[in-house]
C-alpha positions, 0 to 999 in steps of 0.5 A: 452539134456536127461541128463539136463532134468533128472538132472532137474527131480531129482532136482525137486523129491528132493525138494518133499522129503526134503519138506516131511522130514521137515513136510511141506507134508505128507509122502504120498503126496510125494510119489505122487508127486515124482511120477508125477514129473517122469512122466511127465519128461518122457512125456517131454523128449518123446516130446523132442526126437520126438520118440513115441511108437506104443502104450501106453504099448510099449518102444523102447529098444534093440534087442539082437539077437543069433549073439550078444549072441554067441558074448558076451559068447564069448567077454565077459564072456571069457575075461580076462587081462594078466599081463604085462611083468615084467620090469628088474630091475637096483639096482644102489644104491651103485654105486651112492653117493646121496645128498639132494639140498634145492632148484633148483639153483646149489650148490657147493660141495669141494672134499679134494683130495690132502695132505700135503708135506713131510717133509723135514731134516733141519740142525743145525740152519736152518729154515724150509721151508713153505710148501703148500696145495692144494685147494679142488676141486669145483663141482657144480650141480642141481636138475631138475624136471622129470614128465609125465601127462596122463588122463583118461575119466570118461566113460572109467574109469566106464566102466572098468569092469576088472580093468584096471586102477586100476594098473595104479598108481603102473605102473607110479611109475615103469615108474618113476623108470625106469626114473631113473635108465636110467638116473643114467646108462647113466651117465658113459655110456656117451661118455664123460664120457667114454672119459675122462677114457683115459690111462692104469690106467682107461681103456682097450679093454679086454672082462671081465676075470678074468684076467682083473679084476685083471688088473682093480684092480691092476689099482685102487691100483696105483691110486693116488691123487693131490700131487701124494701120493698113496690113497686106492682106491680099486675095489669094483664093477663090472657093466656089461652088461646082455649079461655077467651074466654067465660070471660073475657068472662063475668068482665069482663061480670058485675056479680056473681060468675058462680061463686057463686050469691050476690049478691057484687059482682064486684070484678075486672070491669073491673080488667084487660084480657084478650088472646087467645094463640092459641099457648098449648097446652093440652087442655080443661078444663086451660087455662093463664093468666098475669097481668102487670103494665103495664111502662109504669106500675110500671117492672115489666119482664116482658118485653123485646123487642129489635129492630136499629136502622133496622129496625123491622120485616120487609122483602121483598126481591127478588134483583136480576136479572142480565138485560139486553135487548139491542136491537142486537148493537153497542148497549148492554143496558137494564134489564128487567122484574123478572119475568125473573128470573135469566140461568141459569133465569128464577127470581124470588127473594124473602126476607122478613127480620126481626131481633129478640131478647129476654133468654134465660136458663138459670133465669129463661128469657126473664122479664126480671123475675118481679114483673111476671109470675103463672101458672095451669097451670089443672089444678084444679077 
């Protein structure tokens, strides 16, 4: 009730200093009237809330004792907020090839992966035998949207005196990041996928060495395509575990073999590049890896990542607020401060939204081509 009849007071002192700016009143008559309009306000409000003072010089107000003051030098003075902990990173980027979908119906994408025949020796006067081609292979897939909402009240926001909320922006933008990469580290992490990586050529149960890289890489280098002609298909990426960072720093820093006490040249140091998955799970000693090839050098696509056109990546949304500021009971509203919020409650709403997809696949799982991929359990010595 207090905050209707203050609004109704400051209509009424307006519509007094409008009068005054237009030249209907004398500046001085204004100032009277705006006075008397407050106090009478005041008076109303006085009867309204049944509350009166002992006496005509008095005003009710708080009483702050020594226990409040020692808590406010202790609350308040002395508070402050510490940063939050920083978020591991997943630089994915590599490993992914990304397309851009117009919409959100499903599109069909065509992978060459065979060749032609041989030829073959034809005698005198014989007559060539037709040869044959493969089809393409067909891979459909989609995007969908990812989003969450949150809302904040008007007073939480304007009493936020250390600027809490300020930083909420950026931390939904790392939220939708984190989104992400789960969702890109998932799809080899799958059991589906890790099941279809089945035989010598694309999987092993060694713990990352050397040694097994070698193995993986001699894996790739057999890769072959429809027709069973040899593709260059090479090792170009090691994705493992956080548990294994001194592992792979020790392999790629190493001159020589770090497993053997021999003067063996470490032939794998430099021949890929090592990236750091913080959501691979996995219990120590047995630490899961994987390899995968450079989908931008052998046209060997592992992985797709699709995201909708024109959106290229989150957005911050804010839910436009239906408040207008009304300076005059005959003129017209104006915009107001978008920490208003809505009519009904004042609340502030935001929504990060992003849109992605990749290919899903009841046996392959989310690979969109086993050559390019190679995986360890990691559970023998």
């Amino acid at each position: 009730m207090r905050t209707i009849t203050y609004a109704m007071m400051r209509i009424r002192q307006n519509q007094i200093e409008q009068a005054a700016k237009a030249g209907a009143i004398s500046a001085q008559l204004a100032e009277k009237q705006v006075a008397e309009v407050g106090d009478k306000f005041r008076f109303l409000d006085q009867e309204l809330s049944g509350i009166k003072p002992t006496s005509t010089n008095e005003r009710l107000a708080e009483v702050m004792t020594s226990g409040d003051f020692t808590y406010a030098i202790q609350e308040f003075v002395q508070r402050k907020a510490l940063p939050g902990y920083k978020v591991m990173g997943f630089p994915f980027e590599p490993l992914v090839k990304m397309d851009t979908l117009p919409n959100y119906l499903a599109v069909n994408r065509y992978q060459d992966r065979g060749s032609l025949d041989d030829l073959e020796f034809v005698g005198e006067k014989s007559q060539a035998r037709a040869g044959k081609r493969d089809d393409a292979v067909k891979r459909s897939y989609s995007v969908f949207r990812w989003e969450k909402q949150y809302d904040f009240s008007h007073e939480a926001l304007v009493n936020d005196d250390m600027g809490y909320f300020e930083d909420q922006a950026q931390k939904m933008g790392v939220s939708a990041r984190r989104t992400l990469e789960k969702y890109v580290s998932r799809m080899y992490t799958n059991a589906t996928s890790i099941a279809i990586l089945a035989g010598a050529l694309y999987s092993q149960n060694g713990r990352l060495t050397s040694a097994r890289i070698s193995e993986a890489r001699m894996a790739f280098g057999q890769r072959v395509d429809a027709d069973n002609e040899p593709i260059q298909a090479d090792l170009a990426y090691i994705v493992y575990h956080r548990g294994l960072e001194d592992t792979v720093r020790q392999i790629q820093n190493s001159e020589l073999v770090p497993e053997l006490a021999t003067n063996a040249a470490n032939v794998v140091r430099n021949a890929f590049i090592g990236i750091k998955d913080p959501y691979i799970a996995g219990v120590a000693p047995n630490l899961p890896w994987w390899a995968f090839a450079d989908h931008r050098v052998a046209n060997i696509i592992p992985l797709v990542l699709a995201r909708l056109q024109g959106r290229p990546g989150p957005l911050i949304l804010r839910k436009k607020s239906d408040v207008e500021s009304v300076t005059s009971m005959l003129g017209t509203g104006g915009a107001v401060s978008p920490i208003m919020g809505d009519f009904e409650s004042g609340n502030i709403v935001l929504m990060v939204s992003d849109v992605f997809g990749t290919y899903i696949d009841g046996t392959n799982g989310n690979l969109f081509d086993i050559r390019g991929a190679y995986y360890s359990s990691g559970t023998a010595a």
